[in-house]
N, C-alpha and C positions, 0 to 999 in steps of 0.2 A: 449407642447402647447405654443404659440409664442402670444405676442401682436400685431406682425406687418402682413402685408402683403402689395399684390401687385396690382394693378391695374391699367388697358388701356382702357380707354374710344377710341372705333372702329373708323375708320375712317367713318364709313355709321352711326355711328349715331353723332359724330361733323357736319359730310357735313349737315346732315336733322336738326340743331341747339338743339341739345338734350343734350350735353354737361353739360346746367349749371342745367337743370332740375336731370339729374342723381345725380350731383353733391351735389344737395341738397336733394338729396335721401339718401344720403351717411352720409349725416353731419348729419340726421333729425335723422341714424340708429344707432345714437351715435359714429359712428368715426370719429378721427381727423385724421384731414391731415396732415403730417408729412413732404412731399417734394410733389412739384408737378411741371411738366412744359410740356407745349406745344412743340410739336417735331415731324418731322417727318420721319420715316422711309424707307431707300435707301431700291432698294432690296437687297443687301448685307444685312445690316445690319436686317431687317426682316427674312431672309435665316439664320442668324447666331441665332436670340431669336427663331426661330422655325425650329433649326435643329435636335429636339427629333423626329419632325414629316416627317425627309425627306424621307425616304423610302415609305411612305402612299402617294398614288395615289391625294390626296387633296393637296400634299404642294406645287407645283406649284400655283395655285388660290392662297393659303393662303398668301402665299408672294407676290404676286401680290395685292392682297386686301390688307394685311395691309402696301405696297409700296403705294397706291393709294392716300392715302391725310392722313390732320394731324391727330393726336393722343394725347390724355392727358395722360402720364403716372403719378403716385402716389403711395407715401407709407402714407399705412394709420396703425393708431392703434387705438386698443381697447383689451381688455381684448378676448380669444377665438379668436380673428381677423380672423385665416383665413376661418375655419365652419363659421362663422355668416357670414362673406360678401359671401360666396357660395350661403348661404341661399339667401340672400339679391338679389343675381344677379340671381338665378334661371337657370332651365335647358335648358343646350346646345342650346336645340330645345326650339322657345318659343311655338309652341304652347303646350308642354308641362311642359310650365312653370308655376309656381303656380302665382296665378293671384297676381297683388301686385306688383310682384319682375321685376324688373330691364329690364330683359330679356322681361320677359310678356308685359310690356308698353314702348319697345323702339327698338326691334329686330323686323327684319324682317323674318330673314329664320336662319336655322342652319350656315350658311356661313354668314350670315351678321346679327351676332349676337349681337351688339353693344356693348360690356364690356367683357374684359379677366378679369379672379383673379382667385389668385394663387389655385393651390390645396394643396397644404402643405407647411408646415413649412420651411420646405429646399430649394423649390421652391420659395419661396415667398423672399427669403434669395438672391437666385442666378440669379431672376427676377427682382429685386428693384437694385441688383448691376450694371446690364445690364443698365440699365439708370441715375443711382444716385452714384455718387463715396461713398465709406463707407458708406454702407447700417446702417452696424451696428453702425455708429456713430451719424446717423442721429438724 
């Protein structure tokens, strides 16, 4: 169990100005924010953070959505970090997301979900390095 993880505020909910509300959704859930910056993603560079998913019929869209406009990437901590911001961000799909989370009050559809983070530890490790030089020194 790791303090840190990873986190992308979506380009569909930056463009809709949802950005600093999540933000303080995040601070409010007891995480700090450890590294953060505005950036956006070429599709190269999208193609490469979502190349587990290139075989699946979606990674075309995906890398075009998240090519589409900016992004807030962050490494945050807290104790448990990466289960509770899971929690926090809610499911995939919002409408089956529990009411409250992240997902439920800022996503649209499963594809325009407004916030990635991480699933695991390891993931969160080699998600935060993709945009943050030494993850681990942060």
């Amino acid at each position: 169990m790791s303090n840190r993880t990873f986190t992308m505020i979506k380009p569909d909910a930056f463009e809709k100005g949802h950005s600093g509300a999540i933000i303080d959704k995040i601070l409010k859930s007891g995480f700090r924010i450890a590294a953060m910056k505005l950036t956006r993603l070429s599709k190269e560079k999208a193609g490469e953070f979502y190349a587990v998913h290139k075989a699946r019929p979606f990674y075309g869209e995906l890398v075009d959505f998240m090519s589409s406009g900016p992004i807030v990437a962050a490494i945050l901590e807290k104790d448990n970090a990466v289960a509770d911001f899971r929690k926090l961000i809610g499911a995939t799909d919002p409408a089956k997301a529990d009411e409250g989370t992240i997902r439920k009050l800022y996503a649209a559809s499963v594809g325009e979900n407004a916030i990635h983070g991480s699933d695991s530890d390891e993931n969160a490790a080699i998600e935060g390095s993709f945009f943050f030089n030494a993850f681990e020194q942060i």
